[in-house]
C-alpha positions in Angstrom: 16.1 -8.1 -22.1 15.1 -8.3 -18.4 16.2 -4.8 -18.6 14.4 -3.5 -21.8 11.0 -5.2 -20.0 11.4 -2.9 -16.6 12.1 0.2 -18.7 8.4 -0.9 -20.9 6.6 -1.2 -17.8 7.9 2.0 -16.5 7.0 4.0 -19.6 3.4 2.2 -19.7 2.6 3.3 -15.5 4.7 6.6 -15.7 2.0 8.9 -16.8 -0.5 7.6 -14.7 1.7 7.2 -11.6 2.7 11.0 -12.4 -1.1 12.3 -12.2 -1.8 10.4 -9.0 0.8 12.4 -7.3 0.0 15.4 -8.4 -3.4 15.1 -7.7 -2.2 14.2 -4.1 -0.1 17.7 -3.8 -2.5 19.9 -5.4 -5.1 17.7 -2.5 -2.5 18.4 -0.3 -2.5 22.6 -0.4 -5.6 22.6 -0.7 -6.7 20.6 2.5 -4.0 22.5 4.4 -5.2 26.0 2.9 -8.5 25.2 4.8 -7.3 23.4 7.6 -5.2 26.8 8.2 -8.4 28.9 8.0 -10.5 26.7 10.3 -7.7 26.4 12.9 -6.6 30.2 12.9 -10.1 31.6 12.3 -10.7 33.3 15.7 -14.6 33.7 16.2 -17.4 32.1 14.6 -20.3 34.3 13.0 -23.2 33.5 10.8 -21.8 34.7 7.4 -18.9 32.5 8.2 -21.1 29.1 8.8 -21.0 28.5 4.8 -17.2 29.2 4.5 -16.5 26.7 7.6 -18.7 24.2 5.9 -17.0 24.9 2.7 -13.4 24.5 4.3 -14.5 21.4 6.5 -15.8 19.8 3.2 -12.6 20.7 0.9 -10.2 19.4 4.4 -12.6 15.9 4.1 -12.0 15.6 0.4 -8.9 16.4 0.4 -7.7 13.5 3.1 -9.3 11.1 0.7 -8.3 12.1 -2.6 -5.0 11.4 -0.8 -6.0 7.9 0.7 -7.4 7.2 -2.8 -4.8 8.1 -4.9 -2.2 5.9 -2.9 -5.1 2.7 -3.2 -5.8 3.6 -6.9 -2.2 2.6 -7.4 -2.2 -0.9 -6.8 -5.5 -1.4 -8.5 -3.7 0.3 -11.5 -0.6 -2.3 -11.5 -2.6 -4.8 -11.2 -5.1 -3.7 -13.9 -1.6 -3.0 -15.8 -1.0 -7.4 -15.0 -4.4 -8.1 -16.3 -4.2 -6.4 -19.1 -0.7 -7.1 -20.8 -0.9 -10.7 -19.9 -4.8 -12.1 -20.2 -5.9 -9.8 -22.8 -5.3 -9.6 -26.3 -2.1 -8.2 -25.5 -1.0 -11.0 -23.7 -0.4 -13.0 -27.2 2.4 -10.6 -27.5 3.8 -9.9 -23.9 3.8 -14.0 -23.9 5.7 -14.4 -27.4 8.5 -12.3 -26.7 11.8 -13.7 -26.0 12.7 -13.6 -22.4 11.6 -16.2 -19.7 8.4 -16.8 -17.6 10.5 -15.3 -14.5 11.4 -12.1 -16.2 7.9 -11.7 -17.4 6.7 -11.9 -14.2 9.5 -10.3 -12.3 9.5 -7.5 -14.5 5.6 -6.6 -13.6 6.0 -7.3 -9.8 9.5 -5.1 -9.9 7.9 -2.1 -11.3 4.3 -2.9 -9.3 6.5 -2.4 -7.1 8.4 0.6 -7.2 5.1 1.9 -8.3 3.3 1.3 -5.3 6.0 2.5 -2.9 6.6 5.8 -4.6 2.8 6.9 -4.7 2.8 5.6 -1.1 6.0 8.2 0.1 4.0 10.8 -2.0 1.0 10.4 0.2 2.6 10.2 3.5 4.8 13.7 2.4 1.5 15.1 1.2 -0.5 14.1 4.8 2.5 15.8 6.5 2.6 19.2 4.2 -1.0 19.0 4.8 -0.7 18.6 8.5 2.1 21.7 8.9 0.1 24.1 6.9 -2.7 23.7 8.8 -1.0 24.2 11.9 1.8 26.7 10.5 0.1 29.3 12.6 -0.3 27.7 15.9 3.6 28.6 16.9 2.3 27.4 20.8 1.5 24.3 19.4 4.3 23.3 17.5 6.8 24.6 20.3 4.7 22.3 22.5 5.1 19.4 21.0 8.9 19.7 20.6 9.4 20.1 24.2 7.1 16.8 25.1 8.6 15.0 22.3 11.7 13.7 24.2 9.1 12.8 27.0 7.5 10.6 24.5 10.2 9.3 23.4 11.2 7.8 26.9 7.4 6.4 27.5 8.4 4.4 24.3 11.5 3.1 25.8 9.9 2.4 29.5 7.1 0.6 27.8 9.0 -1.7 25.1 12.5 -1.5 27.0 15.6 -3.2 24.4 13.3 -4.4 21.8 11.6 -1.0 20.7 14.5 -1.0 18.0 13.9 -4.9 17.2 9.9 -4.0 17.2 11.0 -0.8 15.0 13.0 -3.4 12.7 10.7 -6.0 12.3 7.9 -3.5 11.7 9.3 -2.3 8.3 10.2 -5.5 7.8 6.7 -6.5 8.1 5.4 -3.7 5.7 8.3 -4.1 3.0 7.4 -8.3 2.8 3.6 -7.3 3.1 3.7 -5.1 0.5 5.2 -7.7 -2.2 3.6 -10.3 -0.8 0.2 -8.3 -1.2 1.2 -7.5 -4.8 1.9 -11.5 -5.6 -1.2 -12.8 -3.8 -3.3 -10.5 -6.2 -1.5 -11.4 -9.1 -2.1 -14.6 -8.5 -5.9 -13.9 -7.8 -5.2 -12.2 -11.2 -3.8 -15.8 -12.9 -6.4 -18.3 -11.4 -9.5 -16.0 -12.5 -8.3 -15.3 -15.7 -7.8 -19.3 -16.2 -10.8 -20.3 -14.6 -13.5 -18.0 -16.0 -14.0 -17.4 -19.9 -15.9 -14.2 -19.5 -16.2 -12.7 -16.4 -12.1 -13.1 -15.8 -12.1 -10.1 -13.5 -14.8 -11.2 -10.9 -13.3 -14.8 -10.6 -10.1 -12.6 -10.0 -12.1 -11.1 -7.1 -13.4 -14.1 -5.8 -10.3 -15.8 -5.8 -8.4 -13.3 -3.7 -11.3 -13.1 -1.4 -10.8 -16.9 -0.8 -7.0 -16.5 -0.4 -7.4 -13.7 1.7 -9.9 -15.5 4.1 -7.0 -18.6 4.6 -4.2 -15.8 5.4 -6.3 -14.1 7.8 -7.7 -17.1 9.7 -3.7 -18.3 9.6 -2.7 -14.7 11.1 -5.1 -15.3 14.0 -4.1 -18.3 14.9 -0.7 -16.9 15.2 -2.0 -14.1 17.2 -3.1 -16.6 19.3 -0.4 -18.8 19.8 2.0 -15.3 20.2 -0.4 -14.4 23.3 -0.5 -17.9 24.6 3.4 -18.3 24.1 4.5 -15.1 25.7 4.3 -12.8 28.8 5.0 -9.5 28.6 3.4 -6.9 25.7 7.1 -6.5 23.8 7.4 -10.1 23.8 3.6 -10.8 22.3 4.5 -7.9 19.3 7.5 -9.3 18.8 6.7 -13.0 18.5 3.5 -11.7 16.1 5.8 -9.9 14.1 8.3 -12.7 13.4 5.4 -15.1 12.4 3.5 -12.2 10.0 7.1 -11.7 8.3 7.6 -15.4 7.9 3.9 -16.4 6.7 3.8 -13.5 4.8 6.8 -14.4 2.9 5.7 -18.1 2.5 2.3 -17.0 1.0 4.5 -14.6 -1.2 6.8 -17.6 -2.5 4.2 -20.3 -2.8 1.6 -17.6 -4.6 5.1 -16.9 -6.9 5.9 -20.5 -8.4 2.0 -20.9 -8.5 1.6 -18.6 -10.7 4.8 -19.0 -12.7 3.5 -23.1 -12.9 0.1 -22.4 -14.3 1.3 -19.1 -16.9 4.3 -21.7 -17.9 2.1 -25.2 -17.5 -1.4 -24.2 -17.9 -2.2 -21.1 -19.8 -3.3 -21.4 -23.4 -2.4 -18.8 -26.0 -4.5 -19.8 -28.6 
């Protein structure tokens, strides 16, 4: 059943997640179609001023259709939550035979996958972007590849043997960030829809506001005590790291059973 709820939730976001990355290619060629003029348009003249404003306009647009599209995803998902559990749809997403852990498993799973595969979309749609507009600087790009090893060994002279620790524990970081994230506004999500009778969504906003202000003054103090506790810059990042990865993942666990104690304790579907 846990099974036949993923493949629901798939069908449901599918469509949508499908026009968000479209609109980021189509973003994409465009923004690089301009960014190609601007960069290999050799002299500037007055008939030209409205087509550089044009292009400079249509590059700016296009960079945040991109960066919207890939936030509009997670406000989708968890639109998505709200709606198939604290609406009039919940009374049948609630009633159907599988568990309060595959219910919500099957939500965060596909949030998820979701969120991850409009965020790969943006990132290969900011590099398309990025190489058209610069496929006709040939200088440039040979450039770069020759200081690029050169780089490369300022990276290891500044973090030594940890830059592939500090590489590790940064994806680390982002993957547990990312659910994490997703839980802590579900949760938001579950308290405002409990707590509020009418205006469910801004208690939802408040609430994650709230949460989000405890987590943040947590992750300074952890800053600090990584500063205070260590000598050298590696050491600091590393130290910071570790901590994010394990708070983060505490707030992700304790915002999980939360959640799963007040839909299974608490809610009322009548």
């Amino acid at each position: 059943m846990f099974t036949k709820l993923l493949k629901q939730e798939w069908r449901a976001t599918r469509g949508i997640l499908g026009l968000l990355c479209l609109v980021s290619l189509i973003a994409a060629v465009l923004g690089g179609g301009s960014m190609r003029f601007l960069v290999g348009m050799s002299q500037e003249t007055e008939e030209m001023e409205g087509i550089i404003v044009l292009c400079a306009m249509i590059l700016a647009c296009a960079i945040i259709a991109i960066a919207v599209c890939c936030a509009a995803s997670v406000f989708l998902m968890i639109w998505r939550f709200y709606r198939s559990r604290f609406t009039d749809e919940g009374y049948l997403t609630f009633t159907l035979p599988v568990s309060t852990h595959q219910n919500l498993l099957s939500g965060l799973v596909n949030s998820t996958v979701c969120v991850i595969l409009t965020a790969l979309t943006a990132m290969i749609c900011m590099a398309a972007l990025l190489m058209l507009g610069f496929s006709g600087m040939k200088e440039f790009w040979a450039e770069l590849w020759k200081e690029f090893p050169q780089l490369l060994e300022m990276l290891r002279e500044a973090f030594g043997a940890e830059e592939w620790k500090l590489l590790g524990m940064m994806l680390l970081n982002l993957a547990v960030s990312l659910v994490g994230g997703l839980v802590i506004l579900m949760l938001a999500v579950t308290i405002g829809s409990m707590i509020a009778r009418k205006h469910k969504l801004l208690a939802a906003v408040g609430t994650y506001f709230g949460i989000s202000m405890v987590m943040s003054f947590v992750e300074s103090a952890l800053m600090v005590g990584s500063v205070n506790s260590s000598d050298t810059g590696p050491a600091i990042v590393s130290d910071f790291f570790s901590g994010t990865v394990l708070l983060t993942l505490a707030f992700a666990v304790g915002g999980y059973f939360l959640m799963y104690f007040l839909i299974e304790k608490k809610l009322n579907l009548n």
